[in-house]
C-alpha positions as CSV (number, residue, x, y, z in Angstrom):
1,X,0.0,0.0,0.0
2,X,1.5,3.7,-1.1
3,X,2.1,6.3,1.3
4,X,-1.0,8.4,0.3
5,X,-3.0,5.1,0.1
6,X,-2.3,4.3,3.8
7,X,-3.2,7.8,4.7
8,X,-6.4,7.7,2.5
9,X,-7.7,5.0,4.6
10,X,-6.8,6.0,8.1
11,X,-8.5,9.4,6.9
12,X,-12.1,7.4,6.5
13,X,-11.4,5.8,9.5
14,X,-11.4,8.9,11.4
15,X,-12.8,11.4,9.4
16,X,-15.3,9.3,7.6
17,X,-15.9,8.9,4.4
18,X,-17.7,11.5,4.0
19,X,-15.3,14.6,4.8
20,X,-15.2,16.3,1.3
21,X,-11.7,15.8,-0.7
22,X,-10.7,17.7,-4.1
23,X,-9.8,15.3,-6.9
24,X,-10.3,12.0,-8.2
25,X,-7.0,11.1,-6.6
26,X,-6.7,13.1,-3.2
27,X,-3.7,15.8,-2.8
28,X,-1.1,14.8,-0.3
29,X,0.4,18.6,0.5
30,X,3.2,19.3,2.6
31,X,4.3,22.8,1.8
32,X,3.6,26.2,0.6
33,X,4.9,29.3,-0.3
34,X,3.3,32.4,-2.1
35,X,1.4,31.0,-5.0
36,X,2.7,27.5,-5.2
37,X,2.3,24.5,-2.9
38,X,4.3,21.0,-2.7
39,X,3.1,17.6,-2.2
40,X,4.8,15.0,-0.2
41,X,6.6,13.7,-3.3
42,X,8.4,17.4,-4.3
43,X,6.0,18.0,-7.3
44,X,5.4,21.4,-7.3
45,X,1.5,22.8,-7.9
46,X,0.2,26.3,-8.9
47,X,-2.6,27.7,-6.7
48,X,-4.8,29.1,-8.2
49,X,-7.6,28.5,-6.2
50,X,-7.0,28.9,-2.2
51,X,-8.2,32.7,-0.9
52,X,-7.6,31.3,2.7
53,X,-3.3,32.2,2.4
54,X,-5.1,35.9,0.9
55,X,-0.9,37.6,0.9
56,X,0.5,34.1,-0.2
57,X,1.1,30.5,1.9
58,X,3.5,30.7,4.9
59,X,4.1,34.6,4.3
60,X,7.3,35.2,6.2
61,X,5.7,38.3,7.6
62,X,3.0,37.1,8.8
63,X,4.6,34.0,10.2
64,X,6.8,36.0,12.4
65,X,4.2,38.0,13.7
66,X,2.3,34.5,14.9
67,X,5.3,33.5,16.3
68,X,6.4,36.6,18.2
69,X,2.8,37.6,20.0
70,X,2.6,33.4,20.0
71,X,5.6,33.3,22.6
72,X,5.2,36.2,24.8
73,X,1.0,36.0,25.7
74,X,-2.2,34.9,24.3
75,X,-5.6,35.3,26.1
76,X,-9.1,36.6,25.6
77,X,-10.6,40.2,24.7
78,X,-11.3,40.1,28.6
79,X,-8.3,41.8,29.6
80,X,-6.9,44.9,27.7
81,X,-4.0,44.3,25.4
82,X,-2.8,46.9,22.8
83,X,-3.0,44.7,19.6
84,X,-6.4,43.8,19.8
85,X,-7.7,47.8,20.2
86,X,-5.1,48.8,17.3
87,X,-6.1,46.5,14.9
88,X,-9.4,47.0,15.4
89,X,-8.9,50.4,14.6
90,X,-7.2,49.5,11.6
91,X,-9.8,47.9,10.2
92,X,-12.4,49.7,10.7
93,X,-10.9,52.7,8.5
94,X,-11.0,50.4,5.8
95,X,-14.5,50.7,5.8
96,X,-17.3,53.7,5.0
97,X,-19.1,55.7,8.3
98,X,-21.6,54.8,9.8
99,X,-19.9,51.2,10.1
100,X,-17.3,51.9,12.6
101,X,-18.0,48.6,15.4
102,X,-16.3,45.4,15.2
103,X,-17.0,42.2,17.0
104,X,-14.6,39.3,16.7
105,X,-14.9,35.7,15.9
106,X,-13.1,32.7,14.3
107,X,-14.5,31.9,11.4
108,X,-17.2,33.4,8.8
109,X,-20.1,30.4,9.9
110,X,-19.6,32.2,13.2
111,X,-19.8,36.1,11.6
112,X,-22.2,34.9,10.0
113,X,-24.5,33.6,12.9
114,X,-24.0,36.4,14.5
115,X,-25.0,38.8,12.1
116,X,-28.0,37.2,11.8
117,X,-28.5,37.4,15.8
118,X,-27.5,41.3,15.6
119,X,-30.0,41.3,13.1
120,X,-33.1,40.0,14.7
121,X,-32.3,42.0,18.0
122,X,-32.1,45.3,16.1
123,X,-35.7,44.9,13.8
124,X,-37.6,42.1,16.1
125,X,-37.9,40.1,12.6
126,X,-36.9,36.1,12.0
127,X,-37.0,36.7,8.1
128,X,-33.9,36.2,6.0
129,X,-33.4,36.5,2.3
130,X,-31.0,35.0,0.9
131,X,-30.1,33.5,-3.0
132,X,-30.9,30.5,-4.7
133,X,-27.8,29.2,-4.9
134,X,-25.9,30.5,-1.8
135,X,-23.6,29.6,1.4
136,X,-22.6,31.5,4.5
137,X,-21.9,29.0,6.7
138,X,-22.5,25.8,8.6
139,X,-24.4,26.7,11.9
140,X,-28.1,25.4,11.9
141,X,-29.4,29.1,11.6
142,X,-27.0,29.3,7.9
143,X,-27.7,25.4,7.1
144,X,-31.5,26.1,7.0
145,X,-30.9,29.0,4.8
146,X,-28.5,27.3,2.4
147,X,-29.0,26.6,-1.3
148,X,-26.2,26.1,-2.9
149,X,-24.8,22.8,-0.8
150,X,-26.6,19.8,0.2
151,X,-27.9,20.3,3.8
152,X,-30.0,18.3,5.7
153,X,-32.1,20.5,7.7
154,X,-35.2,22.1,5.3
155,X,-34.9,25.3,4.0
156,X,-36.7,27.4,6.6
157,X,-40.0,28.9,6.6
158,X,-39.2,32.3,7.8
159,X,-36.5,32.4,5.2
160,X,-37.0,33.1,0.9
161,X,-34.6,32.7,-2.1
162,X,-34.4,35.3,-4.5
163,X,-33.1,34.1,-8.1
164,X,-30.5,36.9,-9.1
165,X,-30.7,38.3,-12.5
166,X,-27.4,37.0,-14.6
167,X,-27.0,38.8,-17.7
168,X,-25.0,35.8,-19.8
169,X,-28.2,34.0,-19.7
170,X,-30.3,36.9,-20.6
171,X,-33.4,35.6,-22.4
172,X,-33.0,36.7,-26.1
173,X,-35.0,39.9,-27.1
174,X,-34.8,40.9,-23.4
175,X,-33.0,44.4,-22.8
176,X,-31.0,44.7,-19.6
177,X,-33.5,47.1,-18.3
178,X,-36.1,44.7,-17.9
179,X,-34.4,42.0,-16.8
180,X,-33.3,44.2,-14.1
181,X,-37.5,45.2,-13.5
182,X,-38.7,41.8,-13.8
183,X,-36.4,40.5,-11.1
184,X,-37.0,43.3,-8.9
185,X,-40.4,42.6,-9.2
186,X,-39.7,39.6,-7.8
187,X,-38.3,40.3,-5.0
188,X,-41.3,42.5,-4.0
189,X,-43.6,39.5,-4.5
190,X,-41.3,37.7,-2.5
191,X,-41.7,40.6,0.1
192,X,-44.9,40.5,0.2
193,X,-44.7,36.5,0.8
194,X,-43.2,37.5,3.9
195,X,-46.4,40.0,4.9
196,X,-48.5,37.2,3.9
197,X,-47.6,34.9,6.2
198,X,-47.3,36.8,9.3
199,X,-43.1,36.8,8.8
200,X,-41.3,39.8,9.8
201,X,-37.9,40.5,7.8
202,X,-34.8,40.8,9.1
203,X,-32.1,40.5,7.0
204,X,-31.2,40.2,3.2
205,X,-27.2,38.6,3.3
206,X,-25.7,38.5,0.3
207,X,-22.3,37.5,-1.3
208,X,-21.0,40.3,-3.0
209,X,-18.8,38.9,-5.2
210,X,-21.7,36.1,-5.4
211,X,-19.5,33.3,-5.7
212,X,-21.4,30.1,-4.9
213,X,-24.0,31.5,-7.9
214,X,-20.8,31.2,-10.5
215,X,-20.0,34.8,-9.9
216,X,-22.9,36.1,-12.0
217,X,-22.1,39.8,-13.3
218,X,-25.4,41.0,-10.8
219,X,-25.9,44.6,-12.5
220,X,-24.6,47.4,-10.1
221,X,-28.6,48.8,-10.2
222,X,-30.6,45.5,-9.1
223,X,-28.7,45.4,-6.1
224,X,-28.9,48.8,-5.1
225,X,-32.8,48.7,-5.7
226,X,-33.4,45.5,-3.6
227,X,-30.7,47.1,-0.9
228,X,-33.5,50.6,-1.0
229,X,-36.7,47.7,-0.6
230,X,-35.0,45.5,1.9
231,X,-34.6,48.3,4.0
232,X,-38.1,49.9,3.3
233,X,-39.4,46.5,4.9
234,X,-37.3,47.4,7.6
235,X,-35.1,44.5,7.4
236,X,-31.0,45.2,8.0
237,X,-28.5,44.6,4.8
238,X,-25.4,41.9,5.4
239,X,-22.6,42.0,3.2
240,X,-20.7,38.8,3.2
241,X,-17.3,39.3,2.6
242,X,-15.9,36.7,3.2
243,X,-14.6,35.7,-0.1
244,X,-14.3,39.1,-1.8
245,X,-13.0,40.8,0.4
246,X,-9.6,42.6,1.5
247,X,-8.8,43.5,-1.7
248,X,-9.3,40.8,-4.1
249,X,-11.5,42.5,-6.5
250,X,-8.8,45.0,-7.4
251,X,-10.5,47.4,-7.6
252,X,-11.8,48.6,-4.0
253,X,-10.6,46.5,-0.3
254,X,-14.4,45.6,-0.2
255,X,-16.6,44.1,-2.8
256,X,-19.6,46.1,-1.6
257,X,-18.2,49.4,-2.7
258,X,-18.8,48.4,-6.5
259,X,-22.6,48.7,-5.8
260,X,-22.2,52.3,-4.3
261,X,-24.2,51.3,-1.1
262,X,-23.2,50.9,2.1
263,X,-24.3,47.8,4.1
264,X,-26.0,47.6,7.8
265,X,-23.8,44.8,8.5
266,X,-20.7,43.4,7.3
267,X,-18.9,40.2,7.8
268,X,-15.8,38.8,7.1
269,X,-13.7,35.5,7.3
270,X,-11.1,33.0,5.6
271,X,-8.5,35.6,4.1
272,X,-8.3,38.0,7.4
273,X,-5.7,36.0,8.9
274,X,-4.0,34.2,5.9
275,X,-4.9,31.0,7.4
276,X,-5.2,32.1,10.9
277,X,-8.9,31.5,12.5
278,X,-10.2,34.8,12.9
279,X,-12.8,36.4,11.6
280,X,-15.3,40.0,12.4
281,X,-18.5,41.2,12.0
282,X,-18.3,45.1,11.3
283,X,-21.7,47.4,12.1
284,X,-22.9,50.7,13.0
285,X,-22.6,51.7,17.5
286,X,-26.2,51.6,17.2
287,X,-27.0,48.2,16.3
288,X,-24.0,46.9,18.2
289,X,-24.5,48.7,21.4
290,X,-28.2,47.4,22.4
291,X,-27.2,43.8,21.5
292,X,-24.5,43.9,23.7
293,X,-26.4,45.2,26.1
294,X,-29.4,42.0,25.8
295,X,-26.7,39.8,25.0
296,X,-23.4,39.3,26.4
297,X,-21.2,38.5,23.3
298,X,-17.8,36.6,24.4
299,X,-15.9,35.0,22.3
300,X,-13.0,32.8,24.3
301,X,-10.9,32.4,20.9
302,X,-11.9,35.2,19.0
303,X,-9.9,38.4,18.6
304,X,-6.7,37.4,21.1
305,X,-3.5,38.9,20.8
306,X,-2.0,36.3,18.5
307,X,-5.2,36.5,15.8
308,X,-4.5,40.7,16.2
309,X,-1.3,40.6,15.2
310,X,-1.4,38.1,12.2
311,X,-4.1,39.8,11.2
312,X,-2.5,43.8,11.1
313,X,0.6,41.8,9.4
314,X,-1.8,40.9,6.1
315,X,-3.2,44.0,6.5
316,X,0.7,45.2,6.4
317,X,1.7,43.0,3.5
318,X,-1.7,44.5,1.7
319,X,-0.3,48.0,1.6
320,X,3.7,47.3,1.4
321,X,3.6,45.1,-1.7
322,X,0.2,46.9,-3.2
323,X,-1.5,43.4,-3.4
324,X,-4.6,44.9,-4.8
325,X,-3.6,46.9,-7.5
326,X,-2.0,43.9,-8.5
327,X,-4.6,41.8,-8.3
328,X,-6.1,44.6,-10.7
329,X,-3.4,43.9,-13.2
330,X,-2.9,40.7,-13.2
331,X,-6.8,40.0,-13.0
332,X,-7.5,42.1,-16.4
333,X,-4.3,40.0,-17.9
334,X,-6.2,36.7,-16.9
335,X,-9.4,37.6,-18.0
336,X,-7.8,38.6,-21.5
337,X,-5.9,35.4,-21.6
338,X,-8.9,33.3,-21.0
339,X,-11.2,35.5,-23.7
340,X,-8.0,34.7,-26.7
341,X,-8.5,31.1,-25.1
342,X,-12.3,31.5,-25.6
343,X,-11.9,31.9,-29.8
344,X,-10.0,28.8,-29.7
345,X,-12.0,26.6,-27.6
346,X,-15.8,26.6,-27.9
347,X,-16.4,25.1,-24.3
348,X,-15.6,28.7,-23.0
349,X,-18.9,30.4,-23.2
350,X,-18.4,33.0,-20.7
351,X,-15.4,34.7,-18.7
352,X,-15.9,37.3,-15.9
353,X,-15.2,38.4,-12.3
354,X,-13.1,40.9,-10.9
355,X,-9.3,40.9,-9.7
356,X,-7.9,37.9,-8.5
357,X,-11.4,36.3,-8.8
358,X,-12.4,34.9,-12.1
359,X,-15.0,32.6,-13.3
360,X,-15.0,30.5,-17.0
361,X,-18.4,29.2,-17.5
362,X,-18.4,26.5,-19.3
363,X,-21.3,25.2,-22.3
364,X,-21.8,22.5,-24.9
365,X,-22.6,24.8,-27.0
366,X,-22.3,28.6,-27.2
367,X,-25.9,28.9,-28.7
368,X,-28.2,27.2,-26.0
369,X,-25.7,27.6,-23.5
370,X,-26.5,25.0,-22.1
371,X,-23.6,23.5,-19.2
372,X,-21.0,21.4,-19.9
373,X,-20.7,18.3,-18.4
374,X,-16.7,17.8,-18.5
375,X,-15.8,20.6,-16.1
376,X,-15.2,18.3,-13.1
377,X,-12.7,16.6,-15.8
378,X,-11.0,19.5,-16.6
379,X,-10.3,20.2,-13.1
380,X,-8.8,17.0,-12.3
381,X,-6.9,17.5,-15.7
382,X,-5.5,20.9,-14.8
383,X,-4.2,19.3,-11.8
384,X,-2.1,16.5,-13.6
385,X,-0.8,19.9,-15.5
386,X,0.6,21.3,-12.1
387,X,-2.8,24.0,-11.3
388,X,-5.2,24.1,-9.1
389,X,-8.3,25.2,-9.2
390,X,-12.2,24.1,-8.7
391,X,-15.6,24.5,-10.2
392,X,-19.1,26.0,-8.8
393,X,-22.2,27.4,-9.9
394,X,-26.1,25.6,-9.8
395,X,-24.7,23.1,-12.8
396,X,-21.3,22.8,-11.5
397,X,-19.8,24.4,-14.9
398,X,-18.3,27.0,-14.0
399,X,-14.2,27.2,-13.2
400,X,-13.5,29.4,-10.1
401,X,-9.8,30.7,-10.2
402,X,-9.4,32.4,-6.8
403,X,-5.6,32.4,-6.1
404,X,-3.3,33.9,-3.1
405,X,-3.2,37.4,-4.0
406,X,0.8,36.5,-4.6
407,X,-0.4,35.6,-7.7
408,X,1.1,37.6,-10.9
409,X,1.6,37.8,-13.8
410,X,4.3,34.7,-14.6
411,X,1.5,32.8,-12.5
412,X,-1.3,33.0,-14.8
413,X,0.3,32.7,-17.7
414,X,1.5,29.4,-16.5
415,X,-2.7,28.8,-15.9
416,X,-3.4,29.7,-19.4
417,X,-0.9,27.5,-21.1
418,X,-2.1,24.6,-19.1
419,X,-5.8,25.2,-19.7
420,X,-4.8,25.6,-23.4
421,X,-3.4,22.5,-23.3
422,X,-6.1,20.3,-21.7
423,X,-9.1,21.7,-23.6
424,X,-7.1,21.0,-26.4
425,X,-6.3,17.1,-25.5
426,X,-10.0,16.9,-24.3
427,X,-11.3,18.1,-27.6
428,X,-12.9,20.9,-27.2
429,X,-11.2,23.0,-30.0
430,X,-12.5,25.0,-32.0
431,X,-13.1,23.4,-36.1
């Protein structure tokens, strides 16, 4: 029995078999650094798909700083300790006034949750919208509004899924003004749902990079018209940031700044800490101030010392190596990479996103656009060619490039080739 056989099988033993792996034949990593990670064997792999090391894998910067808060104190947010109050501050001038409370967790499930609790205390609501494809997390309250993973608890009956209008799939003859009307029309029939049956809204929580839907080009003007109704129904606006954010998009540090509003609530997760568990919920003093004062938030884990200061040092790394106007740059070079790649291989039907997060949404044929089923394959090809990457979206077609923000220029060039290559063997040319 091989090495990663062996380990294979204690893994089901312990873990079960069903603890999710990527790839028909499960990774065995051992190292990383920047973009690129190493299995046990030395073979060396392109990420191109891990947001969780945001500044690159085992930053040097932001190993330090673990290790020098790790060996002089770690404890709660119980006692005073500089670190914690400093970066607090830092990150809150990251983001727009009113928003200028933070409360610390570990990871975005728990942000998440308690959003949702900050929520219902400030509007006396249980109702959440959410989309029809989504995921924010892995709490009961999250699972029973989840629709875009397999959950067993039933979507909930104080909770609605709006379907998002995605302009690639546009029906034909349809301008982009009225698909915009007719799903905004929509969501007030699904607002008046909620007055039907006696529900009072909380919350709309959104993904704003909306990632889990295939990261569907939402226009700018739907979201800011279902933001103004949300809140005329006096329900609260969460922006998940979790995978957006901290720069990624290239073009602003939060993905809710595209849409020109500014959210009630904001959460955050995975790439705060570059692998670190930590994680915030950002709001305005007066929705934080009379939940603490009904519920007494504590956190035992959640915004020590040690998470303070690997945090501040990705916020550091941010600024000293300008990670997002690279991901800028090297985003737009992607993007036109992939398009050449799209007039040489008709599986490409669509390429979007923004930055350092990209989508390729692939069809079996660019007329009914209907998905392709080898995308699964070509993800298990890509990594035989050395990248890594995954798919999402409802059919499961759609690439998702979401690399360490270390990622540059000789990186996706490296992506292209390879993805050249396999849609090439796979044949899906174009005639």
């Amino acid at each position: 029995m091989t090495l990663e056989n062996d380990l294979l099988e204690r893994r089901y033993r312990t873990l079960g078999r069903s603890s999710p792996l990527f790839y028909d034949r499960p990774l065995h990593l051992v190292r990383g650094e920047g973009a690129w990670v190493w299995d046990n064997e030395g073979q060396r792999y392109l990420d191109a798909y891990n947001n969780v090391p945001h500044v690159g894998h085992c930053h040097p910067h932001v190993v330090d700083a673990l290790c020098r808060q790790a060996s002089r104190l770690n404890i709660h947010t119980r006692y005073l300790h500089g670190s914690i109050v400093a970066y607090a501050e830092r990150l809150l001038a990251t983001v727009d006034a009113p928003l200028s409370r933070t409360l610390f967790c570990c990871t975005g499930t728990e942000a998440n949750e308690l959003a949702l609790r900050i929520a219902r205390t400030a509007t006396g609501g249980t109702g959440i919208i959410v989309t029809d494809y989504s995921y924010h997390g892995n709490s009961q309250a999250l699972a029973e509004v989840t629709t875009g993973l397999p959950v067993s608890e039933p979507f909930a009956a104080h909770a609605r899924a709006i379907t998002l209008p995605d302009p690639y799939h546009r029906a034909p003859g349809m301008s982009a003004e009225d698909h915009v009307a007719a799903h905004v029309d929509q969501f007030r029939q699904m607002l008046a749902s909620f007055h039907d049956n006696g529900v009072k809204p909380a919350a709309l929580l959104f993904d704003t990079i909306f990632s889990t839907e295939g990261l569907i080009d939402v226009p700018v003007d739907y979201v800011r018209q279902i933001v103004d109704l949300t809140r005329e129904a006096g329900a609260l606006v969460i922006a998940d940031e979790v995978q957006p954010g901290f720069g990624r998009m290239g073009d602003h540090f939060w993905g809710y700044k595209r849409y020109g509003i500014i959210p009630d609530i904001v959460t955050l997760g995975k790439p705060m800490g570059n692998g670190h568990p930590v994680s915030a919920v950002i709001t305005r003093p007066d929705l934080a101030d009379p939940f603490g004062e009904q519920s007494l938030y504590f956190n035992t884990f959640a915004g020590n010392p040690v998470s303070a200061e690997v945090a501040a040092a990705v916020l550091d790394v941010i600024e000293q190596e300008g990670l997002i106007d690279r991901a800028a740059v090297t985003g737009n070079h992607l993007k036109d990479g992939l398009r050449h790649l799209a007039g040489r291989h008709a599986a490409i039907g669509d390429v979007r996103g923004r930055g350092l997060f990209t989508a390729i949404e692939l069809v079996a044929d660019r007329e009914s656009k209907a998905p392709h089923p080898a995308a699964g394959a070509i993800v298990n090809a890509m990594r035989d060619e050395g990248v890594l990457m995954s798919r999402t979206g409802p059919a499961n077609n759609v690439l998702k490039i979401r690399p360490p923000l270390a990622f540059g220029i000789d990186e996706a060039e490296v992506l292209l080739t390879a993805l050249d290559a396999v849609l090439t063997r796979m044949g899906h040319r174009n005639v």
